[in-house]
Structure formats: structure tokens, C-alpha cells
C-alpha positions, 0 to 999 in steps of 0.5 A, spaced: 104 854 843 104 847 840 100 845 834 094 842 838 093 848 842 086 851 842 085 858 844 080 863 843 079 870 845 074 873 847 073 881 847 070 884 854 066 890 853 071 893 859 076 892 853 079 886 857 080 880 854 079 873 855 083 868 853 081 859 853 086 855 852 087 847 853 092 846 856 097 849 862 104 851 858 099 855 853 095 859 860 102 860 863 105 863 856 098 867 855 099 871 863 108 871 861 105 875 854 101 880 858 106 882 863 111 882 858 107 888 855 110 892 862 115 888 864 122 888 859 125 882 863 119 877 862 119 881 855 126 879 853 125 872 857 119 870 852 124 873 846 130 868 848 124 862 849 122 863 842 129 864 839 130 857 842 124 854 839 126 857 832 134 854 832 131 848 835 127 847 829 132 849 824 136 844 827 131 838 827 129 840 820 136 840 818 136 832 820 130 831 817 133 833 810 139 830 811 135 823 812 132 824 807 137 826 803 141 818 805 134 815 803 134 818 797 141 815 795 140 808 797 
């Protein structure tokens, strides 16, 4: 989810949850995390999405402190 996305839930008395979300990547990743509880593929999918969001952020804080390395020297 991004930093912008609002969710909120919303406990049902028939147990079943509700979620309100603002934006249509966060509803479609909310559904994809219900049917993961069941589904071992769409689990594993939602596991590599991550996988790849934690390595794409290592990558780019890694530039960020080299820049900020070479500002430093100047």
C-alpha cells in the first residue's frame, strides 16, 4: 500500500469485515489478500510483490546515501 493510502476497517457483527480504502490498487490488493488465505498461488504472487518492493527500496535507498555520500565530499 502507499503512504497515502487510507484504510479503515470495520468489524461486522457477522464477523465479516469491511475495508474502505481510496484508492483502486489498495482495493485490489485487499480482495488478492482474502483470497490468498485459501489460494496458495495468489498467496505466493502477493509474496513476490512484496519481495519486490522491499529490494526495489533497498536499491533506491542505497542511491539516495551514496548521493548523499558525494555531497557530503564536495
Amino acid at each position: 500500500m502507499s503512504m497515502l493510502t487510507h484504510v479503515s476497517f470495520v468489524h461486522l457483527v457477522s464477523g465479516l469485515g469491511c475495508v474502505t480504502v481510496m484508492s483502486a490498487e489498495a482495493t485490489a490488493m485487499h480482495a488478492a489478500q482474502m483470497f490468498a488465505l485459501t489460494d496458495h498461488i495468489v498467496w505466493s504472487k502477493l509474496r513476490a510483490a512484496r519481495l519486490n518492493i522491499w529490494i526495489g527500496l533497498r536499491h533506491a535507498d542505497k542511491k539516495m546515501q551514496q548521493r548523499l555520500e558525494v555531497d557530503k565530499k564536495l
